[in-house]
C-alpha positions in Angstrom: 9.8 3.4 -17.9 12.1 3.2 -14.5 15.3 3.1 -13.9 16.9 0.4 -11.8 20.4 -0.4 -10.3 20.9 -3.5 -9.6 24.1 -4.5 -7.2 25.3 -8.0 -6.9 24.8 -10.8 -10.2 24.3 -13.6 -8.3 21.5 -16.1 -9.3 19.1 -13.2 -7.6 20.9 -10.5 -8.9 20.9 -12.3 -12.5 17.6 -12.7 -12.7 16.5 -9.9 -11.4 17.7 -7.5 -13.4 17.4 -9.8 -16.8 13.9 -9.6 -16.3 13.5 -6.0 -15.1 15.2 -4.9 -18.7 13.0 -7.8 -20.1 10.1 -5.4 -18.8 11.2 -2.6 -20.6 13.0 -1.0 -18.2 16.4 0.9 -18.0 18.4 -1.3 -15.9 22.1 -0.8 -14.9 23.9 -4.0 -13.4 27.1 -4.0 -11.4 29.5 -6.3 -9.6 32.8 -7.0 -9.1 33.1 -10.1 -10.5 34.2 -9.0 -14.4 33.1 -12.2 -15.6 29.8 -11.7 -14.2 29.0 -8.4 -16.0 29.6 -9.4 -19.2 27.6 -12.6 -19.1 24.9 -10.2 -18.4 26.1 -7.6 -20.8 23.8 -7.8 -23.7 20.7 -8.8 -21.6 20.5 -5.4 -19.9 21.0 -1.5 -20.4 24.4 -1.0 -19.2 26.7 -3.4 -16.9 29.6 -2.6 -15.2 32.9 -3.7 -13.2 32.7 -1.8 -10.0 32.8 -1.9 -6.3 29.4 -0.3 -4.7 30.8 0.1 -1.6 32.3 2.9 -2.7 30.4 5.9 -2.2 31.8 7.9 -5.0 32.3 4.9 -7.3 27.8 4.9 -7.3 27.8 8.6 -7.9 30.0 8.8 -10.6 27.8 6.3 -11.9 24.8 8.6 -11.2 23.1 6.2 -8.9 21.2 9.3 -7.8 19.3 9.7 -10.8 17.9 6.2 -11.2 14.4 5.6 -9.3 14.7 2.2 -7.6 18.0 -0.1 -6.4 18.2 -3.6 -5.9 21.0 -4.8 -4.0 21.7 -8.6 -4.4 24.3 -9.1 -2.5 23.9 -12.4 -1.0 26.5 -13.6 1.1 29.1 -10.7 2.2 26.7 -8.8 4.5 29.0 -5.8 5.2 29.2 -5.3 1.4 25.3 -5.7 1.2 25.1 -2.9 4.1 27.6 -0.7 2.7 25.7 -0.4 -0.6 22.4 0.0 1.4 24.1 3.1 3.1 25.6 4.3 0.1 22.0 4.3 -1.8 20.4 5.8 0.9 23.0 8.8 1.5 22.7 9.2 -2.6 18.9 10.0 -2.0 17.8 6.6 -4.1 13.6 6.6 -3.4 13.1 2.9 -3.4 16.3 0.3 -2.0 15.4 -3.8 -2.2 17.6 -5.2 -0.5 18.3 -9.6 -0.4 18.7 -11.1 2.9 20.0 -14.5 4.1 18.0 -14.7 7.5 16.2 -12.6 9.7 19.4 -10.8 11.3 20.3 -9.5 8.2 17.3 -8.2 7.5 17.1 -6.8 10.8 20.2 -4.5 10.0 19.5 -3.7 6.4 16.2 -2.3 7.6 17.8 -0.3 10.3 20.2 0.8 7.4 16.6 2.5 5.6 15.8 -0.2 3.0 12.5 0.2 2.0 11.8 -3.7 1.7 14.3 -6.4 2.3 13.2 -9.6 1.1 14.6 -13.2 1.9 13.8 -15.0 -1.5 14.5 -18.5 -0.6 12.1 -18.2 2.2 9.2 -16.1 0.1 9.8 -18.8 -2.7 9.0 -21.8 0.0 6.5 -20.4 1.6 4.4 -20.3 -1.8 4.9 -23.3 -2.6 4.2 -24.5 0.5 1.2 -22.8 -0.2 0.2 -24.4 -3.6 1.1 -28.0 -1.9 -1.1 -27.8 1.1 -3.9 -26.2 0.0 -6.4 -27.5 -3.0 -7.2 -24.8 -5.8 -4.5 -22.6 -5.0 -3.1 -21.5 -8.8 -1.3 -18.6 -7.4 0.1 -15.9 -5.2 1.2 -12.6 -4.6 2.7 -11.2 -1.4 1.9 -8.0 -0.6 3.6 -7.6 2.9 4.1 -10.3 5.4 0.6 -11.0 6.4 -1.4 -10.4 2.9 -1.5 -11.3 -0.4 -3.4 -11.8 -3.2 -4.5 -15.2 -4.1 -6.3 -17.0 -7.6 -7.9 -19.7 -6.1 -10.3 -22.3 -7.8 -14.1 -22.7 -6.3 -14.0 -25.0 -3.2 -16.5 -27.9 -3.1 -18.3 -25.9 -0.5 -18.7 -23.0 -2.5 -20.7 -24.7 -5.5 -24.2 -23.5 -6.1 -24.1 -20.5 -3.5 -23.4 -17.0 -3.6 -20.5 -14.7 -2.8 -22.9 -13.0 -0.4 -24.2 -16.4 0.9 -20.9 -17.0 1.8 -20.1 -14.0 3.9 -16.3 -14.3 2.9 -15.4 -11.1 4.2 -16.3 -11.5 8.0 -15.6 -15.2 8.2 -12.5 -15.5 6.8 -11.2 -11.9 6.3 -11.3 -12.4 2.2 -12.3 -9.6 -0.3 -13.5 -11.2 -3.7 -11.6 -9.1 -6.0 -12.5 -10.4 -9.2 -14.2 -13.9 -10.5 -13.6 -15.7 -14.0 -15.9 -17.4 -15.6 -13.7 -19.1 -18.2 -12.2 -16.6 -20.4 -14.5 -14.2 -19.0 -12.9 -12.0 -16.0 -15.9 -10.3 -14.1 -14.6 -6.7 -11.5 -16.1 -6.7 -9.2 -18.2 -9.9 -9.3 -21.8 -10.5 -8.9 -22.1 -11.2 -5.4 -25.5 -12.8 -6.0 -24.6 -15.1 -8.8 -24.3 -18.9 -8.4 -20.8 -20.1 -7.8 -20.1 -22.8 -10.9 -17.5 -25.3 -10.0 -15.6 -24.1 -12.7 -15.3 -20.3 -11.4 -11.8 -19.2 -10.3 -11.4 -16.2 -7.6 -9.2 -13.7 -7.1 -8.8 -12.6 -3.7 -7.5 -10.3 -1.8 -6.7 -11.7 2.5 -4.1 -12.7 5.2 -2.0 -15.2 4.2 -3.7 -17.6 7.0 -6.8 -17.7 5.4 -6.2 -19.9 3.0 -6.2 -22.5 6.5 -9.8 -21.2 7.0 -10.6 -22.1 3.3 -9.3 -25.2 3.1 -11.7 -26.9 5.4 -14.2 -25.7 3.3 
């Protein structure tokens, strides 16, 4: 089990760190908004009223000791950098930090976030994803330009092999897994018949998926 602070109890914030304690893990909320904190109250480890700007307001809290922060502060961006500051000065390992467009981000990362994330953006650009592209069921970022995707078998695929299909240099794809099913096969058999009913997991740039889809 980690700790977690999570800063701001917005719809982010909210959710964030309902589902974080949902998890299993220790998670301790804050905002300024009273209301806020105890709608939230019974959902996580510990919330509290307080202002996170405040240096010595997080370290009385003993933000030091807890192993990742989330800061959700949406739409007051000094408040959002002066927690990021705060964190970082406390010695906080991991900081996640929300962003409303790409100059906030800028600054929060020159602040030392570890990853600053714009969900709205990350949200559309997956489904953007599952619209535009056939057999998509679904995907995980892993930085920018990769992910992980579970894709269903193309038409193209049908009745060849994973080595037939020579995924890795024409498309930069790595088969991570293939089901079969119920049946979840890692690695796969690279020489097995593709069944139109196969599903793949696998590991690429998030443009190949473009390459794919003409398949």
């Amino acid at each position: 089990m980690k700790s977690y602070i999570v800063i701001g109890l917005g719809l982010f914030g909210m959710e964030m760190a309902t589902r974080l304690y949902a998890l299993g893990e220790e998670v301790l909320a804050i905002d300024t908004d009273e209301v806020l904190v105890n709608r939230i109250a019974d959902r996580v480890t510990r919330a509290v009223t307080a202002d996170a700007t405040d240096a010595d307001v997080l370290d009385k809290l003993g933000a030091a000791s807890f192993d990742r922060a989330v800061v959700a502060i949406g739409t007051d961006l000094a408040a959002s950098a002066l927690a990021t500051m705060n964190l970082k000065s406390l010695k906080v390992p991991y900081v996640l930090c929300k962003a409303q467009n790409d100059t906030h981000r800028e600054m929060l990362e020159r602040l030392g976030a570890d990853r600053v994330v714009i969900p709205e953006r990350e949200m559309a650009d997956k489904l953007a994803l599952g619209l535009t592209s056939v057999g998509v069921m679904e995907y995980i970022e892993l930085s920018e330009e990769y992910g992980i995707l579970e894709i269903k078998t193309p038409l193209g695929w049908e009745g060849k092999t994973i080595r037939e299909l020579e995924l890795r240099s024409r498309y930069g794809a790595n088969v991570l897994a293939m089901r079969d099913g119920d049946q979840l096969k890692i690695p796969p058999d690279i020489d097995l018949p593709i069944k139109r009913k196969d599903t793949f997991v696998v590991l690429g740039r998030y443009d190949m998926m473009k390459k794919i889809k003409a398949e």
